[in-house]
Backbone as a chain_set.jsonl record, in Angstrom:
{"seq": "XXXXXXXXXXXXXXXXXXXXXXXXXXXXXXXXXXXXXXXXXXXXXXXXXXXXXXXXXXXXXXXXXXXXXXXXXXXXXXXXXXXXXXXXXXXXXXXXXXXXXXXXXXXXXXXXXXXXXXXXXXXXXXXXXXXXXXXXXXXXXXXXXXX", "coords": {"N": [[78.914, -83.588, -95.375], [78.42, -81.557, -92.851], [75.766, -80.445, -90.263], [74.257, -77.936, -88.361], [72.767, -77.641, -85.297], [69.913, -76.06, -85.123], [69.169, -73.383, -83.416], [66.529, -72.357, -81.256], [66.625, -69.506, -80.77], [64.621, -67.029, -80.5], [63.219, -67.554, -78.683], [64.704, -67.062, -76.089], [64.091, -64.353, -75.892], [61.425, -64.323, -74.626], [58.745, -65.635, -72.494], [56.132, -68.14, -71.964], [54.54, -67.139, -71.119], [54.802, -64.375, -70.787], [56.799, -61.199, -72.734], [59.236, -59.122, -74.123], [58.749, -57.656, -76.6], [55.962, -58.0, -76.384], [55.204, -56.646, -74.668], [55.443, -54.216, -75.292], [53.557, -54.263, -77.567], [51.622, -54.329, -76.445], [51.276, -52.503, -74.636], [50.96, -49.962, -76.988], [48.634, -50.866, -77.925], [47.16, -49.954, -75.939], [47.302, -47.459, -75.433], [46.626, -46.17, -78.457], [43.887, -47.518, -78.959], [42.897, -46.306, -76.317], [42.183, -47.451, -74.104], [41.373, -49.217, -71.149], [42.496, -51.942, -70.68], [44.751, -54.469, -72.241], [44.791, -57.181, -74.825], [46.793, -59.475, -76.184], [48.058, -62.13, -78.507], [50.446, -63.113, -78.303], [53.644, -63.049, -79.036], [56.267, -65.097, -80.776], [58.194, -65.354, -82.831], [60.278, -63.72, -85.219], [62.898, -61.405, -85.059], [65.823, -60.564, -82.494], [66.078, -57.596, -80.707], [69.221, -55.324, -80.1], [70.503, -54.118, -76.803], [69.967, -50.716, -76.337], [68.881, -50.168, -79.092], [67.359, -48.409, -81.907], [63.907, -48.697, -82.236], [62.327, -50.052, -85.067], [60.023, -49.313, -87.938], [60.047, -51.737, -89.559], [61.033, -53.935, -87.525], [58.744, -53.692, -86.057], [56.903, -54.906, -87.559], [57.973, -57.144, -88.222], [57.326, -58.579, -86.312], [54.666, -58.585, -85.803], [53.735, -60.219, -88.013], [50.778, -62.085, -88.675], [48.361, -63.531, -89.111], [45.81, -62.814, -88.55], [45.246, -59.599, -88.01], [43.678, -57.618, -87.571], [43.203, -54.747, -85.036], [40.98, -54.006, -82.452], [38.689, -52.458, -80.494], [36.775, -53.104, -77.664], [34.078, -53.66, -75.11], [34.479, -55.414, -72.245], [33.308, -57.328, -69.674], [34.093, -57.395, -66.096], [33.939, -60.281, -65.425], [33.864, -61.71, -67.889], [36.698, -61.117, -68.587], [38.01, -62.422, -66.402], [37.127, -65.242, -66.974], [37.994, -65.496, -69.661], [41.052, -65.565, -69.383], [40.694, -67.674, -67.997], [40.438, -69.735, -68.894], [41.997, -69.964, -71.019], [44.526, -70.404, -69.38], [43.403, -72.833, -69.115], [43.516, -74.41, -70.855], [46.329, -74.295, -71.436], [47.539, -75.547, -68.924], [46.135, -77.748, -68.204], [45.979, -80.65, -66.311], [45.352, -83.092, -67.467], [46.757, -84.143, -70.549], [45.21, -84.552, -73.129], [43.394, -82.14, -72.885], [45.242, -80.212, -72.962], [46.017, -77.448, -75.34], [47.687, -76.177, -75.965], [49.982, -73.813, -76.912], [50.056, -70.451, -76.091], [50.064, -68.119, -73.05], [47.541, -66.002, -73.135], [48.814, -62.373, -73.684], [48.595, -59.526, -72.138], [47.974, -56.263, -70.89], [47.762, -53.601, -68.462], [46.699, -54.777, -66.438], [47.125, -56.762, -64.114], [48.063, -60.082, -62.602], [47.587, -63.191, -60.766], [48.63, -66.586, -61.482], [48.348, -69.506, -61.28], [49.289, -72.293, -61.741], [49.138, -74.797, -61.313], [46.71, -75.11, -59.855], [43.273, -75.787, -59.786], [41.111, -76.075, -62.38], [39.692, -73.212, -63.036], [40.422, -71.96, -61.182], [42.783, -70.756, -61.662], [43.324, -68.1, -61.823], [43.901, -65.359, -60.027], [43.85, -62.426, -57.706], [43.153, -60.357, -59.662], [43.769, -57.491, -61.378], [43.307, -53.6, -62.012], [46.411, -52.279, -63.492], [46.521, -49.468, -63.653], [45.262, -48.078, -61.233], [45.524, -50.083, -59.105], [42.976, -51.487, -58.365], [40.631, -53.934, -57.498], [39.191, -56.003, -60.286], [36.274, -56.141, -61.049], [33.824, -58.492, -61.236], [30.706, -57.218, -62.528], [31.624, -54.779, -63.691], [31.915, -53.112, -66.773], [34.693, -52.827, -68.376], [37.066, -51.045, -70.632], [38.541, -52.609, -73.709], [41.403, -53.355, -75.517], [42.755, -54.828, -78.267]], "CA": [[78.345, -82.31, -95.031], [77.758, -81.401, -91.198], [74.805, -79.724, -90.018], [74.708, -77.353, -86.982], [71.353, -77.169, -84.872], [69.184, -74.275, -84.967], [68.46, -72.9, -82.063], [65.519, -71.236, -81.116], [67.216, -67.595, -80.031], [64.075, -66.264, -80.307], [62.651, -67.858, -77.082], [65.704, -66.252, -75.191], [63.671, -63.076, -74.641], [60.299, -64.586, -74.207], [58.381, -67.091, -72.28], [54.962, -68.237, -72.626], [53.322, -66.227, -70.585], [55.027, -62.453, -71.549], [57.684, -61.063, -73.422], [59.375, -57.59, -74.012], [57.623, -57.272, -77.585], [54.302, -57.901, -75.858], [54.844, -55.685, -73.784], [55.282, -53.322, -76.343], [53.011, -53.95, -78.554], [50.324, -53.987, -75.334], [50.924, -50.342, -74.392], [50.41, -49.561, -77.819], [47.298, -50.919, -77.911], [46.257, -49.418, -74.374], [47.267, -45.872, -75.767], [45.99, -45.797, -79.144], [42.696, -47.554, -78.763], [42.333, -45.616, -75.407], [41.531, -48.445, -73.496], [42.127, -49.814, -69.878], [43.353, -53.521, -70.672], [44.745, -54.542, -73.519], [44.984, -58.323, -74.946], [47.452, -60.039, -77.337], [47.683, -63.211, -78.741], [51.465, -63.493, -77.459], [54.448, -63.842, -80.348], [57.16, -65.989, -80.572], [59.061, -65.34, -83.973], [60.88, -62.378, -85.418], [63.924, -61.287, -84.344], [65.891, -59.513, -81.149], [67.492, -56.497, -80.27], [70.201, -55.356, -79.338], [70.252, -53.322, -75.617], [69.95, -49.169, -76.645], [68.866, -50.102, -80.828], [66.066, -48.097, -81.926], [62.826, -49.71, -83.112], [62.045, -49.792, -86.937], [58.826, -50.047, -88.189], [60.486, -53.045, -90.175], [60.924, -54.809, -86.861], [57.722, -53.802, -85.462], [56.522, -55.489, -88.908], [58.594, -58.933, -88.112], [57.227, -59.136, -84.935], [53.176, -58.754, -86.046], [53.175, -60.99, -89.031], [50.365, -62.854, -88.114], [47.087, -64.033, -90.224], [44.56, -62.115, -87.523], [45.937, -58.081, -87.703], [42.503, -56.457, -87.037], [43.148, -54.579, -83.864], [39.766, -53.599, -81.602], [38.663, -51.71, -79.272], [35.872, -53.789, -77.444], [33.96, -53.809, -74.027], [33.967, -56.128, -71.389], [32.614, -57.165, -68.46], [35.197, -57.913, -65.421], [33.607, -61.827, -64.999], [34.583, -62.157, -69.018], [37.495, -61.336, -68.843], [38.445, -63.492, -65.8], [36.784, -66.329, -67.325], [38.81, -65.582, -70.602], [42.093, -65.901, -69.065], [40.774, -69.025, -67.064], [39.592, -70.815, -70.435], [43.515, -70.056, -71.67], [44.965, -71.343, -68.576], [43.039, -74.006, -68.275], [44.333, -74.725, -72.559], [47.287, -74.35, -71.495], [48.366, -76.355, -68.142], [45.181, -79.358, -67.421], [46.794, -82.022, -65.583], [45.332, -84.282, -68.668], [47.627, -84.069, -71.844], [44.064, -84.347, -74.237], [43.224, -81.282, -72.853], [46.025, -79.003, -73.456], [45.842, -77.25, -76.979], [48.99, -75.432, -76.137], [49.989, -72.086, -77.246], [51.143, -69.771, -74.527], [49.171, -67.765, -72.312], [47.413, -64.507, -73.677], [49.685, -61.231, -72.981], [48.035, -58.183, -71.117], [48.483, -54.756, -70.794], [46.932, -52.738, -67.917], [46.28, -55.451, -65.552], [48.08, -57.449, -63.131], [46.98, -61.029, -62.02], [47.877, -64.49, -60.052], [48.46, -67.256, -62.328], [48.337, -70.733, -60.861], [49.386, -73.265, -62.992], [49.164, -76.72, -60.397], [45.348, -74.752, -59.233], [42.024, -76.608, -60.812], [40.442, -75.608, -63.46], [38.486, -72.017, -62.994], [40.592, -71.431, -60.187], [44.06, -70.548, -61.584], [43.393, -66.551, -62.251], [43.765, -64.777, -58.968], [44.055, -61.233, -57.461], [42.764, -59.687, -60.887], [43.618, -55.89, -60.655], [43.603, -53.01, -63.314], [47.473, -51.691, -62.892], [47.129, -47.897, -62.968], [44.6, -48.021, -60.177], [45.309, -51.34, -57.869], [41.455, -51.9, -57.929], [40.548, -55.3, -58.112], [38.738, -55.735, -61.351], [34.995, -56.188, -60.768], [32.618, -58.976, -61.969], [29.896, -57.01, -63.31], [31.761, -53.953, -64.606], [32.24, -53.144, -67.936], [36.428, -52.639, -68.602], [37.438, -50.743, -72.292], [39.595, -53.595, -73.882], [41.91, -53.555, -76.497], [43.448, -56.11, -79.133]], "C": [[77.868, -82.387, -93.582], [76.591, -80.399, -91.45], [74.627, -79.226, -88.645], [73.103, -77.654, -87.043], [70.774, -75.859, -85.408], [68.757, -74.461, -83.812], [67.654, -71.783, -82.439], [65.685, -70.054, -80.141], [66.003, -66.924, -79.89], [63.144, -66.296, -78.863], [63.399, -66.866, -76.302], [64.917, -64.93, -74.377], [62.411, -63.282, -74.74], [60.074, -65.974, -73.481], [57.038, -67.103, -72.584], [53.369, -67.503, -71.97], [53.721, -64.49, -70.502], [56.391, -62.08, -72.259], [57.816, -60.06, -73.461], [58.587, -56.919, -75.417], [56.121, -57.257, -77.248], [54.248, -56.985, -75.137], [55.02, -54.596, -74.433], [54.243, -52.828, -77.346], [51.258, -53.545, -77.466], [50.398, -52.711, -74.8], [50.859, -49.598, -75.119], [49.446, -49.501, -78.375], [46.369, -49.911, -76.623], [46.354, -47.784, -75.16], [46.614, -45.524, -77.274], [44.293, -46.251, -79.301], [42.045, -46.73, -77.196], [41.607, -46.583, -74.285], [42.421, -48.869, -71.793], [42.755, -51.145, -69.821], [43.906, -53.629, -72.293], [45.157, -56.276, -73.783], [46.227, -58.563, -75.853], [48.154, -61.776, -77.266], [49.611, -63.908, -78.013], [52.353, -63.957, -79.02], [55.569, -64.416, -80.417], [58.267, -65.991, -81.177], [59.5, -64.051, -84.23], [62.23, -62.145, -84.914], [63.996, -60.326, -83.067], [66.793, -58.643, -81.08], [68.288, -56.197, -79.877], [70.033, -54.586, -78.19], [70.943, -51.88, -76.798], [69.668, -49.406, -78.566], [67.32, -49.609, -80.882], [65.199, -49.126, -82.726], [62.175, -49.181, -84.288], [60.85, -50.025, -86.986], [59.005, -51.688, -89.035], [60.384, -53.95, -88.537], [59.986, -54.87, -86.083], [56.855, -55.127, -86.331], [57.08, -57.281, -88.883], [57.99, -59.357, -86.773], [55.273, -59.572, -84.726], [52.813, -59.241, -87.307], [52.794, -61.698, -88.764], [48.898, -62.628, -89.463], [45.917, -63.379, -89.426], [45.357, -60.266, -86.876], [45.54, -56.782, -87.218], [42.722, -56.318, -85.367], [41.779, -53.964, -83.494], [39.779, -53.238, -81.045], [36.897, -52.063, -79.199], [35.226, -53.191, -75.715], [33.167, -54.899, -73.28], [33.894, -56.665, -69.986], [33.919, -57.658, -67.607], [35.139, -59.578, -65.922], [34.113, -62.294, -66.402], [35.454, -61.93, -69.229], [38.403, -62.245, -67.839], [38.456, -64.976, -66.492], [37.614, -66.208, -69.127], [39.947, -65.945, -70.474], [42.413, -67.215, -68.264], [40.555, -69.789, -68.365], [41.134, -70.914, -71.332], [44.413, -70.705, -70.768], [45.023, -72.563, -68.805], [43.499, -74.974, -69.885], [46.128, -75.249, -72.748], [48.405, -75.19, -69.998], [46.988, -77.312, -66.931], [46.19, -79.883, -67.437], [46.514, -83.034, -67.02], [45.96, -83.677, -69.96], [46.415, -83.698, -72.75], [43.292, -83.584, -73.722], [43.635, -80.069, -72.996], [46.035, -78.901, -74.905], [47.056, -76.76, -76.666], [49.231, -73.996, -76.538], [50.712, -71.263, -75.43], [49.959, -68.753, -74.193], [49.184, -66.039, -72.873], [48.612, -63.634, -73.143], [48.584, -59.799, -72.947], [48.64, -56.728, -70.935], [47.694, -54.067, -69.635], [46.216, -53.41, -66.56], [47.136, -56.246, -65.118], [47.387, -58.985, -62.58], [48.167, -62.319, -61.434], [48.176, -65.448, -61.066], [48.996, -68.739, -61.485], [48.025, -72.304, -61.217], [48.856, -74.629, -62.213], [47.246, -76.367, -59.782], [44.381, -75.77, -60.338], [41.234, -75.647, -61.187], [39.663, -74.627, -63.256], [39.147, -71.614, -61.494], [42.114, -70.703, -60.174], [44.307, -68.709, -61.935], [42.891, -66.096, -60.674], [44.359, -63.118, -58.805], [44.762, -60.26, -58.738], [42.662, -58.34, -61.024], [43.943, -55.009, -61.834], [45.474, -52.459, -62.465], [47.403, -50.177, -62.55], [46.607, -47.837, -62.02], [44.835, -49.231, -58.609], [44.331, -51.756, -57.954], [41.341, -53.825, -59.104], [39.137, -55.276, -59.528], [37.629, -56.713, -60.772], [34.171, -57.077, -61.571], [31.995, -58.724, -63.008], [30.03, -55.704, -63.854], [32.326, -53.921, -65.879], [34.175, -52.35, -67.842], [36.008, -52.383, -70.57], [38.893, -51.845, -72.4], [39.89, -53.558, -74.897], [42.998, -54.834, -76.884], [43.782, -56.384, -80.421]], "O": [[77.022, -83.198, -93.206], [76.426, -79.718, -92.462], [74.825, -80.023, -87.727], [72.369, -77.832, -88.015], [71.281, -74.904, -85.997], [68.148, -75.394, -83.287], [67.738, -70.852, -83.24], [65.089, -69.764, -79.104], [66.109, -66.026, -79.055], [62.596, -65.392, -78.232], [62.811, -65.878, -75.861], [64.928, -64.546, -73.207], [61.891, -62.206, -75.033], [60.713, -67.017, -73.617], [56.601, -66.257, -73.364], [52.155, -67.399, -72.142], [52.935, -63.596, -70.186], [57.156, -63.044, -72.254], [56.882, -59.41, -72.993], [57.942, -55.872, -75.35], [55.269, -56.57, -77.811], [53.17, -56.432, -74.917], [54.484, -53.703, -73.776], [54.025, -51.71, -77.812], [50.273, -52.844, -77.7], [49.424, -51.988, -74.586], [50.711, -48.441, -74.727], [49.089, -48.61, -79.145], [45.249, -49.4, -76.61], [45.337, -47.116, -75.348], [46.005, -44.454, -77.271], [43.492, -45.415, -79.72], [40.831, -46.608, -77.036], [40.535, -46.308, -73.745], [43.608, -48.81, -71.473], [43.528, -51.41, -68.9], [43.509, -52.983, -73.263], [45.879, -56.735, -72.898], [46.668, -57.5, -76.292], [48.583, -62.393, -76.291], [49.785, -64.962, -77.401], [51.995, -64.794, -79.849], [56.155, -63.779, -79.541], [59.296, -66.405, -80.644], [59.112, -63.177, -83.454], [62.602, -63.048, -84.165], [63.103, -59.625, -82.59], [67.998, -58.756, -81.301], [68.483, -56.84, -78.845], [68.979, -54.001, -78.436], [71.852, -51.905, -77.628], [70.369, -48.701, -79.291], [66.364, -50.076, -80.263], [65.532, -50.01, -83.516], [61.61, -48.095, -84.419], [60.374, -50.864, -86.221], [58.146, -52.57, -89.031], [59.43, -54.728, -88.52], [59.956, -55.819, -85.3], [56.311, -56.084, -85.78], [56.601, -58.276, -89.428], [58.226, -60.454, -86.268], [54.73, -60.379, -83.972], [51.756, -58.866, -87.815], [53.563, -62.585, -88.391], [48.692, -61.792, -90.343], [44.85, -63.602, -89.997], [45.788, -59.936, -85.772], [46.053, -55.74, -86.812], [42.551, -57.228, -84.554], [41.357, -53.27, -84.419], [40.849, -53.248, -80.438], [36.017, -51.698, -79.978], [35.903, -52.336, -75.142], [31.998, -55.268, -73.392], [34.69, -56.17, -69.189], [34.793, -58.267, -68.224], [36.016, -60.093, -66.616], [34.829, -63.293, -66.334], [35.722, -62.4, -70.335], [39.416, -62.78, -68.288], [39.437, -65.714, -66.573], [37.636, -67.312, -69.671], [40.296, -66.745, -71.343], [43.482, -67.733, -67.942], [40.707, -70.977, -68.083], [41.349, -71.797, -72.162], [45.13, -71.582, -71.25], [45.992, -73.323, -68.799], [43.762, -76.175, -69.821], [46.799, -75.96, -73.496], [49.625, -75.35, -70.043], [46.887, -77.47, -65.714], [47.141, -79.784, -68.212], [47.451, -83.644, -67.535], [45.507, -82.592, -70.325], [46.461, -82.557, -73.21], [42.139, -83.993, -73.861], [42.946, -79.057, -73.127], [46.055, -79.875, -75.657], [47.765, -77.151, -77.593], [48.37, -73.142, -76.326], [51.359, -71.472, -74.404], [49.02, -68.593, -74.973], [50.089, -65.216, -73.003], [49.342, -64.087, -72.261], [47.96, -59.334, -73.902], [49.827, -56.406, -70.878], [46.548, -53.937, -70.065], [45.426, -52.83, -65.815], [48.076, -56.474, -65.879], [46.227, -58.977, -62.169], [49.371, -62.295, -61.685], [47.782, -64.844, -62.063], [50.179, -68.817, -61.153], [47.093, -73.095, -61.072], [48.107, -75.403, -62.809], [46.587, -77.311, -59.346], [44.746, -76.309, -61.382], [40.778, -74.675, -60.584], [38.512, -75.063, -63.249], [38.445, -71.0, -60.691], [42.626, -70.208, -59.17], [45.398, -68.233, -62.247], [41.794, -66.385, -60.197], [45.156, -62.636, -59.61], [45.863, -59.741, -58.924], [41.553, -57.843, -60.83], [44.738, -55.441, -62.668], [45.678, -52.326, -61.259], [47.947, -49.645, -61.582], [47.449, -47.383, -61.245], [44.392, -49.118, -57.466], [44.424, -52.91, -57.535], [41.604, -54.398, -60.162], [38.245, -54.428, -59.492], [37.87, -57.771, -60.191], [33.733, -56.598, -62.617], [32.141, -59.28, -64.097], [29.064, -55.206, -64.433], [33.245, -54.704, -66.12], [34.51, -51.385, -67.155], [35.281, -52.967, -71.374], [39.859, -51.939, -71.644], [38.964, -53.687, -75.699], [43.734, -55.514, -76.169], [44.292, -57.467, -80.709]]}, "num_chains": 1, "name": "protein.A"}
């Protein structure tokens, strides 16, 4: 009996820091919670489409089977959410091995940013900006965030 590989096709249309389902499912969050950012945990599995195939709720459904489904609508401050995306970074590409947990880097909706993987630690999130506006996203203001 032979045995073929499996390949992992589903990487093909993602990497670990965005994907075209994230980006989907993040402007669905931005528009129904009404929010200016939106988070997601970033997904990996499910299947892919074909170019011009409409979307099913079945394959919306393969793409958010996940054990954490409660979506939110939260608020927070610019400086937490910098320091959120630096605390995933920094999870995801320390120079020391027994510091990476791995996983792939949140996915975003509504914001635009730097990402500087070889930078040290608390320094790899740069020119942090909401997208519809350009404005660099502010310290000590409060941002509507969804997830």
């Amino acid at each position: 009996m032979r045995f073929l590989p499996v390949l992992p096709v589903h990487r093909a249309r993602r990497g670990n820091t965005a994907g075209t389902w994230d980006d989907v499912i993040c402007d669905a969050l931005l528009e129904e919670r009404d929010a200016e950012i939106a988070l997601s945990p970033g997904f990996c599995w499910g299947t892919s489409l074909l170019p011009d195939t409409d979307i099913t709720a079945e394959d919306v459904w393969a793409q958010t089977a996940i054990t954490y489904p409660a979506a939110y609508r939260s608020v927070m401050k610019g400086a937490a959410i910098k320091a959120l995306l630096e605390d995933i970074a920094d999870n995801l590409f320390h120079p020391d091995p027994f510091y990476q947990q791995g996983g792939d880097m949140v996915r975003s909706g509504g914001i635009s940013f730097t990402l500087d993987v070889a930078a040290a630690s608390g320094q790899r999130i740069s020119n942090l900006r909401l997208k519809r506006s350009g404005q660099a996203i502010e310290a000590s203001r409060d941002y509507v965030v969804a997830g």
